[in-house]
ZASERO-648593 format. One record per residue: residue number from 0; x, z, y of N, C-alpha, C, O, CB in turn. Coordinates in Angstrom, 3 decimals, always signed. Last residue first. Glycine has a CB too. Example, Ala and Ser with C-alpha at 12.3 -4.5 7.8 and 13.67 -1.06 7.14 Angstrom:
// residues 2
     n        nxx        nzz        nyy       caxx       cazz       cayy        cxx        czz        cyy        oxx        ozz        oyy       cbxx       cbzz       cbyy
     1    +12.850     +7.080     -2.250    +13.670     +7.140     -1.060    +12.900     +7.870     +0.030    +13.409     +8.039     +1.138    +14.084     +5.725     -0.598
     0    +13.190     +7.800     -5.690    +12.300     +7.800     -4.500    +13.200     +7.800     -3.300    +14.236     +8.465     -3.319    +11.308     +9.046     -4.473
//
This chain:
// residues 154
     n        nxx        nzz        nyy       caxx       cazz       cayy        cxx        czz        cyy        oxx        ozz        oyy       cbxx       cbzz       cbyy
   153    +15.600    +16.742    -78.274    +14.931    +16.935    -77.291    +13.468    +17.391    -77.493    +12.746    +17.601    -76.518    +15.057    +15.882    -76.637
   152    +19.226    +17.083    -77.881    +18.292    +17.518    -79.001    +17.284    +17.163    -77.736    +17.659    +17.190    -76.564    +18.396    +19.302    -79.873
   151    +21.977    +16.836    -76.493    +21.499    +15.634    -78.232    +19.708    +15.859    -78.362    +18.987    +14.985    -78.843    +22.516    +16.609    -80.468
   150    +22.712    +17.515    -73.825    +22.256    +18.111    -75.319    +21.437    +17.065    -75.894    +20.315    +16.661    -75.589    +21.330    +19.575    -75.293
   149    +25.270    +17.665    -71.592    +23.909    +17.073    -72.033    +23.581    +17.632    -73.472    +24.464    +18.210    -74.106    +23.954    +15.378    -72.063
   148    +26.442    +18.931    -69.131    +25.813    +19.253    -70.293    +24.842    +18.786    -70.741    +23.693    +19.173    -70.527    +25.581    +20.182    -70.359
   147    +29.159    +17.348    -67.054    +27.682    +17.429    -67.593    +27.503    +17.914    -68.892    +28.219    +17.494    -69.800    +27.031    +16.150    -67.606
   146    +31.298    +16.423    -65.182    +31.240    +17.983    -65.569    +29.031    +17.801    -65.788    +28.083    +18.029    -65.037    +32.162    +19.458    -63.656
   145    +33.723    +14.430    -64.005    +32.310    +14.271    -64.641    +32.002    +15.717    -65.226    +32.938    +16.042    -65.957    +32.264    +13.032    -65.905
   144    +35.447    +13.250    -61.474    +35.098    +14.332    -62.532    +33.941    +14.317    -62.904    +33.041    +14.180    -62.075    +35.282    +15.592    -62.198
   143    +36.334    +10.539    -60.239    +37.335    +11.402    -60.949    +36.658    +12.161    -61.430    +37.116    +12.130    -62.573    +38.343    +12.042    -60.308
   142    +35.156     +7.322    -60.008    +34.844     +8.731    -60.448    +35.737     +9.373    -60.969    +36.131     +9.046    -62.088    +33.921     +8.861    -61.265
   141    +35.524     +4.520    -59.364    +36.613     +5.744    -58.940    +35.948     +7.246    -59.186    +36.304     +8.209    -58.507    +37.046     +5.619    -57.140
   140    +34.851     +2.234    -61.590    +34.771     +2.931    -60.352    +35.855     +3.857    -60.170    +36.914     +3.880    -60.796    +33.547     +3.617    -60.231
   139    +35.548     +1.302    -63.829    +34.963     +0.685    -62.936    +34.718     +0.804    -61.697    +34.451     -0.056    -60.858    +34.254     +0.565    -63.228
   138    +35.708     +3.327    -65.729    +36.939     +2.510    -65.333    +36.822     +1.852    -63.969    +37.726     +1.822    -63.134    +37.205     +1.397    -66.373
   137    +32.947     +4.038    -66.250    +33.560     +4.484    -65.826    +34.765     +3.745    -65.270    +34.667     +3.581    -64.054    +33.584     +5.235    -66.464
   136    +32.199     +2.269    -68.495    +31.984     +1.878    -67.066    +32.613     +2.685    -66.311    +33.052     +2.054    -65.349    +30.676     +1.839    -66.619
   135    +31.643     +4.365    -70.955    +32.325     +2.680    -70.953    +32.584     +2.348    -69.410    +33.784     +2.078    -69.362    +31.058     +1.289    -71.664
   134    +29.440     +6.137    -70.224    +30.963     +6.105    -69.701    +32.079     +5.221    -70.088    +33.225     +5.303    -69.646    +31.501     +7.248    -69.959
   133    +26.782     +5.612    -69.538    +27.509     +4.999    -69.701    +29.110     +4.669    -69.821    +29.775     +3.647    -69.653    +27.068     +4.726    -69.296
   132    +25.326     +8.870    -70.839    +26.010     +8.011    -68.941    +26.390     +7.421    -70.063    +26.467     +7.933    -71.180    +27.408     +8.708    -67.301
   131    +22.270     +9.889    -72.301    +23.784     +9.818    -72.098    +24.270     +8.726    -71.048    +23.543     +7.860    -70.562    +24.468     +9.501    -73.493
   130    +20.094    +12.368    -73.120    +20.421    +11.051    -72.953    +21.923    +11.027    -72.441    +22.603    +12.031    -72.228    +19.404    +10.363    -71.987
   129    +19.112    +15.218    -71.719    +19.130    +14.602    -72.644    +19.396    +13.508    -72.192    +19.124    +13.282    -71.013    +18.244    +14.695    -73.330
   128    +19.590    +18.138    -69.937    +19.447    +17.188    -69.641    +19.517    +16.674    -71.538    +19.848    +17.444    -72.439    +20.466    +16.780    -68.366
   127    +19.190    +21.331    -68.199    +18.958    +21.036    -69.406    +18.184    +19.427    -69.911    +16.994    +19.251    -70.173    +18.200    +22.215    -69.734
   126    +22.515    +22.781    -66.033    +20.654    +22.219    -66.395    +20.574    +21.722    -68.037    +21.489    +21.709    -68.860    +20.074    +20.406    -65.199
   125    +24.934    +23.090    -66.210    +23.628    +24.561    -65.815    +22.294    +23.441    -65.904    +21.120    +23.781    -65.758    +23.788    +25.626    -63.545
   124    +26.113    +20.630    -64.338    +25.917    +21.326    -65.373    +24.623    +22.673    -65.091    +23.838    +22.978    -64.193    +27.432    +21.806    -65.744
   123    +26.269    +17.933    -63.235    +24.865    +18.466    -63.578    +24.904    +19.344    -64.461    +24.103    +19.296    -65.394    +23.948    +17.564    -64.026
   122    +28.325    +16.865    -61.006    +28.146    +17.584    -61.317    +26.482    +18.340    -62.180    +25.773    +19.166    -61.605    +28.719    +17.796    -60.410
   121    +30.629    +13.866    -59.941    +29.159    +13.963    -60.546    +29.189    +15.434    -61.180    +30.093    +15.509    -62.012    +28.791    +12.669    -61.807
   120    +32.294    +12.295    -57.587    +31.904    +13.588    -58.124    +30.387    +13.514    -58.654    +29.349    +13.225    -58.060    +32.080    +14.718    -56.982
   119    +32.202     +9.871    -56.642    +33.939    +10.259    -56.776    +33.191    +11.745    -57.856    +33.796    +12.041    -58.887    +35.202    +10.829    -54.596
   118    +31.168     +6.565    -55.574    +30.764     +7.870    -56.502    +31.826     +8.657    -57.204    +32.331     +8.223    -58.240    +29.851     +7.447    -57.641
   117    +30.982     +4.509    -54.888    +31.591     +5.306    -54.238    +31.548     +6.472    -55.162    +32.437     +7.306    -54.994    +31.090     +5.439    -52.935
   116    +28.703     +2.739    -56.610    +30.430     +2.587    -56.221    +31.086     +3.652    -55.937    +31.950     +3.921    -56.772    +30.791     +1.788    -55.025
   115    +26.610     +3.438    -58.308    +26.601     +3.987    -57.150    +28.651     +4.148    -56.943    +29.465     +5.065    -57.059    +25.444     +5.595    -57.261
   114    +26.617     +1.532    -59.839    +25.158     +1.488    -59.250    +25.194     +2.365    -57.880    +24.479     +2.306    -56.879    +23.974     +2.165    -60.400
   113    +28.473     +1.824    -61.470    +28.995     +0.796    -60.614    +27.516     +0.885    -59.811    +27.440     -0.019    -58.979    +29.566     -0.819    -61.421
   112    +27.420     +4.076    -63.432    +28.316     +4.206    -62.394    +28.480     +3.130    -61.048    +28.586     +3.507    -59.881    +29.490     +4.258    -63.107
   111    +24.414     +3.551    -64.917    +25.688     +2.606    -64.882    +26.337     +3.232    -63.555    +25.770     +2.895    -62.515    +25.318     +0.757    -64.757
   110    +22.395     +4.616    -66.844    +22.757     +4.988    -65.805    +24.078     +4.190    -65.736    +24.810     +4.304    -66.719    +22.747     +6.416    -65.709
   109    +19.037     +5.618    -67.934    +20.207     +4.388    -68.586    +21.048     +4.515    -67.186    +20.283     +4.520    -66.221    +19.462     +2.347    -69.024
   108    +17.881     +8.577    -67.193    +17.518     +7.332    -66.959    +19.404     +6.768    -67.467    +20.492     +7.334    -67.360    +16.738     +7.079    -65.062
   107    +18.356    +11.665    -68.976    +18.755    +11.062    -68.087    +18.645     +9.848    -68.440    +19.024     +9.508    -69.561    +19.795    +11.402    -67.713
   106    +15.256    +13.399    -69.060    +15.885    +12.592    -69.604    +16.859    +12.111    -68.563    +16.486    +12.066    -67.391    +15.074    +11.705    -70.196
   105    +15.367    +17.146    -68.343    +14.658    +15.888    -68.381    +15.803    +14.780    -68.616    +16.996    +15.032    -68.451    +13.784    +15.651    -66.979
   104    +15.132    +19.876    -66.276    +14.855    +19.147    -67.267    +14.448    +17.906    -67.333    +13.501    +17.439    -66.699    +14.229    +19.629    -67.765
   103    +17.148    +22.284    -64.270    +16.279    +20.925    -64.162    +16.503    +20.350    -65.878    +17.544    +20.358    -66.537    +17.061    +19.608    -62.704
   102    +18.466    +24.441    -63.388    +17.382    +24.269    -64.546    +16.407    +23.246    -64.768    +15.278    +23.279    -65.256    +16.625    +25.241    -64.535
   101    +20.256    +24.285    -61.841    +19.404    +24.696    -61.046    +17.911    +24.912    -62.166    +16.788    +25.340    -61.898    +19.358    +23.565    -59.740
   100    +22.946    +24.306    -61.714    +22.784    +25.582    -62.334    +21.281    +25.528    -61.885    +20.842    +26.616    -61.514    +23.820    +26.921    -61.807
    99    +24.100    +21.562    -59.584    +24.683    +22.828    -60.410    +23.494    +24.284    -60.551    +23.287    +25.089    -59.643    +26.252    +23.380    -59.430
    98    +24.356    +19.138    -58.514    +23.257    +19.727    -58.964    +23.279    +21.055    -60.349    +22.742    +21.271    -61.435    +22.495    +18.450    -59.330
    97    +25.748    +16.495    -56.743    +26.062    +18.272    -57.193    +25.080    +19.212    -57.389    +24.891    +20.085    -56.542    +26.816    +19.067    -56.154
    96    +27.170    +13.926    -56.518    +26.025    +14.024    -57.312    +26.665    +15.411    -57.678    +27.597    +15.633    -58.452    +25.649    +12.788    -58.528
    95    +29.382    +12.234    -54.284    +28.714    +13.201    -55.063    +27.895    +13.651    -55.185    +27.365    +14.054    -54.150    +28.912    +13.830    -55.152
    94    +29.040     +9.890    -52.073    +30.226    +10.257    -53.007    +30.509    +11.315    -54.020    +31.603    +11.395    -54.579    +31.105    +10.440    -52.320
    93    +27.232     +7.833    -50.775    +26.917     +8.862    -51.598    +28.333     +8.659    -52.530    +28.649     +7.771    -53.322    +25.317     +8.705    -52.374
    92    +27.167     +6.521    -47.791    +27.743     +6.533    -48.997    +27.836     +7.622    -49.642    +28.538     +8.505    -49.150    +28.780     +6.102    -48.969
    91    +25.542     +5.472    -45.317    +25.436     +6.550    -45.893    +26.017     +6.271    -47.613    +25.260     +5.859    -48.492    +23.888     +7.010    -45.638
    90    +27.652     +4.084    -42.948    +26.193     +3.857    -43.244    +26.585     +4.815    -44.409    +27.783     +5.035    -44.585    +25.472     +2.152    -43.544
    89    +30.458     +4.846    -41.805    +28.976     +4.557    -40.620    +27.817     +4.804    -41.714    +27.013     +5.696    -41.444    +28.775     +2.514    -39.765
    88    +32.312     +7.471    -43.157    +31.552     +5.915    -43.766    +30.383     +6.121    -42.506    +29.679     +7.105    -42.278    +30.683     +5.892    -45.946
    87    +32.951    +10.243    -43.093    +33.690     +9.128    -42.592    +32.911     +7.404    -42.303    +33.070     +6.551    -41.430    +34.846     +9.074    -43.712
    86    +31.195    +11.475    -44.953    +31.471    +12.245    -43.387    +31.859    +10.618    -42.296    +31.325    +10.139    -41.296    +33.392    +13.741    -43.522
    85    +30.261    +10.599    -47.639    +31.424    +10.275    -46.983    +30.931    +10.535    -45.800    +30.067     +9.728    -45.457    +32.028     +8.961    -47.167
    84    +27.700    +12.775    -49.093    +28.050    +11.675    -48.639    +29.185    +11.513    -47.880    +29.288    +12.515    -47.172    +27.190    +11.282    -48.096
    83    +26.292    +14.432    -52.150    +27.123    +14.711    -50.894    +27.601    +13.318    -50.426    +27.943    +12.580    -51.350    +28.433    +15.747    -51.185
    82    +23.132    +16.145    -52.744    +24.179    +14.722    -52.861    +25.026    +14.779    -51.512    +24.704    +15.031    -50.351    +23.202    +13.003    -52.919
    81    +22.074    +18.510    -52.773    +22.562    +17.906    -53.950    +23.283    +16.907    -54.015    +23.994    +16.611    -54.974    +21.787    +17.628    -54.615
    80    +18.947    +17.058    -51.240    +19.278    +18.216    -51.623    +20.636    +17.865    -52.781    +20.379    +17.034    -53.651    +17.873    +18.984    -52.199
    79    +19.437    +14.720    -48.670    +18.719    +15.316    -49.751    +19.766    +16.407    -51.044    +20.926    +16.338    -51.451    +17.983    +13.865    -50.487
    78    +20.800    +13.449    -46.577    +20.043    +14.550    -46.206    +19.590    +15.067    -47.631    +19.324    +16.263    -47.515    +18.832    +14.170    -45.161
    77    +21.904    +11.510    -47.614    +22.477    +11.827    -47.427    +21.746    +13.388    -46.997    +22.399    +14.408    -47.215    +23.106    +10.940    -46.897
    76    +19.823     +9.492    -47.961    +20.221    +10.245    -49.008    +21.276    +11.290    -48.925    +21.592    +11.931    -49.927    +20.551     +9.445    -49.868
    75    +17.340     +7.989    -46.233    +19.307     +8.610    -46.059    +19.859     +9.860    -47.223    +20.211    +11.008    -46.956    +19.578     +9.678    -44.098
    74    +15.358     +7.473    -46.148    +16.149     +6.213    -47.088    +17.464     +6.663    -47.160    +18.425     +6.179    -47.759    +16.186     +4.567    -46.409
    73    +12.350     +8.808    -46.932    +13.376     +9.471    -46.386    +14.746     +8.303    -46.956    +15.059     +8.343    -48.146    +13.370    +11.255    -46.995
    72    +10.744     +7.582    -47.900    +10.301     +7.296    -46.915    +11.615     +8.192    -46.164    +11.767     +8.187    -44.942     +8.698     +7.598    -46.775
    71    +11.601     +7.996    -50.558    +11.660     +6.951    -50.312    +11.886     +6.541    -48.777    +12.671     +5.701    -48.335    +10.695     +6.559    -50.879
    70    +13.178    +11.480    -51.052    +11.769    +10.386    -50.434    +12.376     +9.323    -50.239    +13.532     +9.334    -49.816    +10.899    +10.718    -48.928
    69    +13.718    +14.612    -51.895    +14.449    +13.168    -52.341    +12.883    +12.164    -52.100    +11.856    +12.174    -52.779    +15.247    +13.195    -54.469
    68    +12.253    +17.106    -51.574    +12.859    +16.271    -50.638    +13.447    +15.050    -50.483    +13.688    +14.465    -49.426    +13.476    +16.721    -50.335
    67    +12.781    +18.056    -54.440    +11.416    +17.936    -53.795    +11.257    +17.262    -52.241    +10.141    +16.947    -51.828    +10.873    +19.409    -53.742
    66    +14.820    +18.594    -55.754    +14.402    +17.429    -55.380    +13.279    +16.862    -54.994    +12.846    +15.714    -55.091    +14.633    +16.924    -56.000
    65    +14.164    +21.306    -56.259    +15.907    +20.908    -55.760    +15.461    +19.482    -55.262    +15.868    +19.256    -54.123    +17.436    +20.816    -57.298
    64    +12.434    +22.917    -57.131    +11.994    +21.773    -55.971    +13.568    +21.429    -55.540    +13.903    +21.348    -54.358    +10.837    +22.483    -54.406
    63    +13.030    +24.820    -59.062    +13.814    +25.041    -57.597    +13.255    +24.611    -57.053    +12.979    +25.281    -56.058    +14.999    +24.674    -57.183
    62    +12.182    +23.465    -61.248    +11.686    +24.916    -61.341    +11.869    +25.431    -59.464    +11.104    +26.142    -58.813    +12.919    +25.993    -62.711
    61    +11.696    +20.960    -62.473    +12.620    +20.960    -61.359    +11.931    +22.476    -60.522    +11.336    +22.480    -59.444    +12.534    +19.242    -60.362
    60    +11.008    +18.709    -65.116    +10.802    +19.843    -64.963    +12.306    +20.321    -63.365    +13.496    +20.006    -63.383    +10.884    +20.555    -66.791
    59    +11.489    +16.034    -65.890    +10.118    +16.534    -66.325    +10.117    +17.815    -65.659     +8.952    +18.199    -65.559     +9.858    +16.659    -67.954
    58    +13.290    +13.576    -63.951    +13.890    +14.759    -64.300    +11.730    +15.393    -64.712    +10.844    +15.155    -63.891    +15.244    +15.673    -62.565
    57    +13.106    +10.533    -63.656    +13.342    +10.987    -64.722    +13.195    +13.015    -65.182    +13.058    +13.542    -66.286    +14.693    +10.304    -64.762
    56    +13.053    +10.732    -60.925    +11.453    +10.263    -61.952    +11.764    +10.522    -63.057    +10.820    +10.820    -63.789    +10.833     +8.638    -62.094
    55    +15.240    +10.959    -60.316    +14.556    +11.663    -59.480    +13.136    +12.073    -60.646    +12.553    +13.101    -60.992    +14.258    +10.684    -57.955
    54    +16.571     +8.598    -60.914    +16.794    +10.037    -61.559    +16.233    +10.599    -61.353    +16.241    +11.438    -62.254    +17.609    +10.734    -61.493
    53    +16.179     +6.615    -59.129    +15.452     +6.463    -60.941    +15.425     +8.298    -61.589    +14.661     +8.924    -62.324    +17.050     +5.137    -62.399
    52    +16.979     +7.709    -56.957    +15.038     +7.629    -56.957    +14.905     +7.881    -58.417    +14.173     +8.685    -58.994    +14.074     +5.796    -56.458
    51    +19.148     +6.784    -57.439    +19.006     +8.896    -57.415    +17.318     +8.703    -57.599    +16.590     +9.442    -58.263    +19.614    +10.160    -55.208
    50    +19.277     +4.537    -57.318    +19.285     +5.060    -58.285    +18.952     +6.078    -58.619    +18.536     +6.441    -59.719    +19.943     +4.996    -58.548
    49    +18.141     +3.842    -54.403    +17.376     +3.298    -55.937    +17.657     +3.794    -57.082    +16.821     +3.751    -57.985    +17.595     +1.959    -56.320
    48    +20.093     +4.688    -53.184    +19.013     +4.835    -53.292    +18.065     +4.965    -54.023    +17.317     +5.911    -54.268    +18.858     +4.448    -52.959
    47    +22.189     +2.960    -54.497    +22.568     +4.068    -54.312    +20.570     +4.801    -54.356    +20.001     +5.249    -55.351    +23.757     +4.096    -52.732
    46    +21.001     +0.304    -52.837    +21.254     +1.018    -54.641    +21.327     +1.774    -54.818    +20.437     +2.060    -55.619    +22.079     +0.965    -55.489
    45    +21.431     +1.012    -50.249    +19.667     +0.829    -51.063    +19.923     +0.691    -52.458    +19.028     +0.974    -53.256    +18.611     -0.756    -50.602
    44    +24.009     +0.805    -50.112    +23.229     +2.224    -49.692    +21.594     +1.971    -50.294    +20.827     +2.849    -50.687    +23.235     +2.494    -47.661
    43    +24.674     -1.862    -50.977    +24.877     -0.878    -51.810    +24.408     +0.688    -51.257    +24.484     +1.649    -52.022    +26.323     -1.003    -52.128
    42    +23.074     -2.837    -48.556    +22.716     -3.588    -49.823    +23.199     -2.039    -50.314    +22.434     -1.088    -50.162    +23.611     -5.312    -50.389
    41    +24.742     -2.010    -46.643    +23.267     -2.436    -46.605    +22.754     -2.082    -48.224    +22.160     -1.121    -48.712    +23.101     -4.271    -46.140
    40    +27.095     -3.428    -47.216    +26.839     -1.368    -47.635    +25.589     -1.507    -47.529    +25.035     -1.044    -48.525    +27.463     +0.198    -46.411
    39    +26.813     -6.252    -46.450    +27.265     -5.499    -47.911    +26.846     -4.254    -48.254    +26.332     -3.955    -49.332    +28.657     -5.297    -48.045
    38    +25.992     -6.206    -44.213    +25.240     -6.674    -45.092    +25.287     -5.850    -46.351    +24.486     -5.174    -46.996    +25.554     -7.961    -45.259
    37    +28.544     -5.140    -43.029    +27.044     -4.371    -43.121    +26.115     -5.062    -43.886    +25.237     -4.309    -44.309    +26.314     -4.180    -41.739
    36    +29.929     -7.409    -44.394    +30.481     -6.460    -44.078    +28.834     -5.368    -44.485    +28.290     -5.030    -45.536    +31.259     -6.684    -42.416
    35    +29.110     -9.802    -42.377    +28.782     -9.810    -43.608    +28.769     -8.345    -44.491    +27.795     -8.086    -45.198    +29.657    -10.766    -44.111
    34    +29.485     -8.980    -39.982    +27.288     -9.037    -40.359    +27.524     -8.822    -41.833    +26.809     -8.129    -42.557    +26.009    -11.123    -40.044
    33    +32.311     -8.669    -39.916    +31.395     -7.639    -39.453    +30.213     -7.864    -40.276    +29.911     -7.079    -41.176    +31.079     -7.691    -37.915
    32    +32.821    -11.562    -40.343    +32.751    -10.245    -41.351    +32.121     -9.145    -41.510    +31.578     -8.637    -42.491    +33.576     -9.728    -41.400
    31    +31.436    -12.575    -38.245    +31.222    -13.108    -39.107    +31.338    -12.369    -40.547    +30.561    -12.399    -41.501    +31.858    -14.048    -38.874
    30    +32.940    -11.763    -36.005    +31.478    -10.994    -36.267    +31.575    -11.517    -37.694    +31.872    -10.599    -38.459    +29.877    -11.506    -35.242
    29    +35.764    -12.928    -36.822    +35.781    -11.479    -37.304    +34.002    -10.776    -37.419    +33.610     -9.907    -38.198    +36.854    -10.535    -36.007
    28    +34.477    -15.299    -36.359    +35.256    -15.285    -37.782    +35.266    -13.836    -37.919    +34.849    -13.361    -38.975    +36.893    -16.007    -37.859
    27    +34.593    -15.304    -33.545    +33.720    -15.860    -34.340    +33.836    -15.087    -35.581    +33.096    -14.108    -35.674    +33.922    -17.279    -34.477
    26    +37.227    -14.483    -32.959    +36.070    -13.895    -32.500    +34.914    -14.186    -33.692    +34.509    -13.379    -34.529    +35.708    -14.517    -31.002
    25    +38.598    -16.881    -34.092    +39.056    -15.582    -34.272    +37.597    -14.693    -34.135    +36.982    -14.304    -35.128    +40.301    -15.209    -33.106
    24    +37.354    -18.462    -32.038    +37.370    -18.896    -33.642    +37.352    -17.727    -34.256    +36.373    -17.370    -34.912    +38.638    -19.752    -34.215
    23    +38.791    -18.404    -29.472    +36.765    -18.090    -30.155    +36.437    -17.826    -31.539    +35.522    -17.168    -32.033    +35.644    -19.558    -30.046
    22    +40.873    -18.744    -30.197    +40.738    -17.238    -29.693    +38.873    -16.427    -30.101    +38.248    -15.432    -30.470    +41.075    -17.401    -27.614
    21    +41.367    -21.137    -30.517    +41.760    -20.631    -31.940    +41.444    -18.899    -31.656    +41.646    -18.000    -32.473    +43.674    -21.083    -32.413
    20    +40.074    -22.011    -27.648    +39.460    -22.518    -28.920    +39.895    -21.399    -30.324    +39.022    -20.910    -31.040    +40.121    -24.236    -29.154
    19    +42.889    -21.144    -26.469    +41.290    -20.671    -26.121    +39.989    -20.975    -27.547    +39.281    -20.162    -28.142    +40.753    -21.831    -24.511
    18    +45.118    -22.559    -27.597    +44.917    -21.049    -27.655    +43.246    -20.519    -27.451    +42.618    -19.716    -28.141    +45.904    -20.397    -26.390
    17    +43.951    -24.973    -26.916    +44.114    -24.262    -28.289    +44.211    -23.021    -28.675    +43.703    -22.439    -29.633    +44.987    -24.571    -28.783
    16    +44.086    -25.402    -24.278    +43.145    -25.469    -24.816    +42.825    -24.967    -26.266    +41.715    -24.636    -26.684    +42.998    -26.471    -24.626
    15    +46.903    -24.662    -24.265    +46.201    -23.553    -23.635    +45.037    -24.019    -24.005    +44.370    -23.014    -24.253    +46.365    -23.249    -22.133
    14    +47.910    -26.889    -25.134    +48.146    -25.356    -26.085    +47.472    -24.575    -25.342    +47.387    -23.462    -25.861    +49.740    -24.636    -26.318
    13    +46.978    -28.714    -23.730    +46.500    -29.011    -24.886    +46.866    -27.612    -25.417    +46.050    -27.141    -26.208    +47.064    -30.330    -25.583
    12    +48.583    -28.110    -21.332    +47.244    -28.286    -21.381    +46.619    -28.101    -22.732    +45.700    -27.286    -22.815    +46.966    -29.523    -20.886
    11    +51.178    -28.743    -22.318    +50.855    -27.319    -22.013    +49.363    -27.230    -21.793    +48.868    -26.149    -22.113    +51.645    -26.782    -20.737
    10    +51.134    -31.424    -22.719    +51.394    -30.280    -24.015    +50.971    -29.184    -23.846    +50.453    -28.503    -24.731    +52.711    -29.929    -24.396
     9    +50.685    -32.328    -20.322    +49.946    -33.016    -21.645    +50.009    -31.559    -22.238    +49.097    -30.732    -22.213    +50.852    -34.498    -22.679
     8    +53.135    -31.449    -18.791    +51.611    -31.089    -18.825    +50.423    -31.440    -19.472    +49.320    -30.949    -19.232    +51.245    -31.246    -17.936
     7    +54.932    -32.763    -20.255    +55.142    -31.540    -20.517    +53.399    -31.174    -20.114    +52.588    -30.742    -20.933    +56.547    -30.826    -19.595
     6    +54.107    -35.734    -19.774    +53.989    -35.515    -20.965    +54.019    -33.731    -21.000    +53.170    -33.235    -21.740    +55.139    -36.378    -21.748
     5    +52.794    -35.617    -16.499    +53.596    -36.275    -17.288    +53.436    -35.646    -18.560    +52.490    -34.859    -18.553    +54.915    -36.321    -16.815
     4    +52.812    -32.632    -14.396    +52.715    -34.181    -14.686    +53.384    -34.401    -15.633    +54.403    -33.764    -15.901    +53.115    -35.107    -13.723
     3    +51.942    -30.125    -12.494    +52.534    -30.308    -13.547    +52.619    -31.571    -14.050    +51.553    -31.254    -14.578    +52.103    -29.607    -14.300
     2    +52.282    -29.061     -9.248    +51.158    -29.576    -10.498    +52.306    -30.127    -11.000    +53.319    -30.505    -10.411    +49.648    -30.736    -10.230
     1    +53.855    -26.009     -8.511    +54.023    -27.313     -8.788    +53.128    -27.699     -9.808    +53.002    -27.136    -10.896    +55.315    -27.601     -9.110
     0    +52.781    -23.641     -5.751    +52.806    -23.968     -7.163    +52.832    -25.490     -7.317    +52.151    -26.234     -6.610    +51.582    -23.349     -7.900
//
């Protein structure tokens, strides 16, 4: 093999130092999304959380115990009775709310969609709810069906 001299081995030195450097960078730059990334669902799986909790406290009457399993100390919502989560998603994204026919009573808590992003299916019929969703907000998300009986009267 011929050492290289003179200006061409200037250049070729310097692009292989660049390539190596613009390779770390890359590296760098993609954990960098990654932490940020899980930071992010981090965050929106403990909303998510936080919200079904608000509902949880809201409901006066739950004849089934349909939500007698919904725990703090339990943080995967994905296990609790009624909520269905993306199969697909690493960290636990709640993509439906399915609480059909179970006779649960009680106010529904001030409720903003964007609280739970993913949120494609909301089902609370067959119960006996008061108060009203924000469905101004709707747009906001990707909820395709909303199927609730709420009643005016309380």
């Amino acid at each position: 093999m011929r050492i290289l001299n003179g200006e061409f081995g200037i250049i070729l030195l310097f692009l292989c130092t660049r390539a190596v450097w613009l390779s770390r960078t890359d590296a760098l730059m993609s954990t960098r999304r990654a932490v940020l990334q899980s930071a992010k669902d981090d965050l929106h799986a403990r909303q998510a959380v936080q919200t079904l909790m608000e509902f949880k406290t809201s409901i006066r009457d739950d004849p089934n115990d349909i939500m007698v399993g919904w725990r703090l100390k339990d943080p995967q919502p994905c296990s609790w009775r009624g909520v269905v989560c993306d199969p697909k998603s690493m960290v636990p994204t709640v993509i439906a709310v399915e609480i059909l026919n179970q006779q649960l009573e009680g106010l529904i808590p001030p409720w903003n969609p964007r609280d739970l992003l993913s949120l494609r299916r909301l089902d609370l019929s067959g119960n006996r709810f008061t108060g009203s969703i924000l469905l101004n907000h709707i747009h906001s998300c990707t909820l395709s069906i909303v199927n609730c009986t709420i009643s005016d009267t309380q």
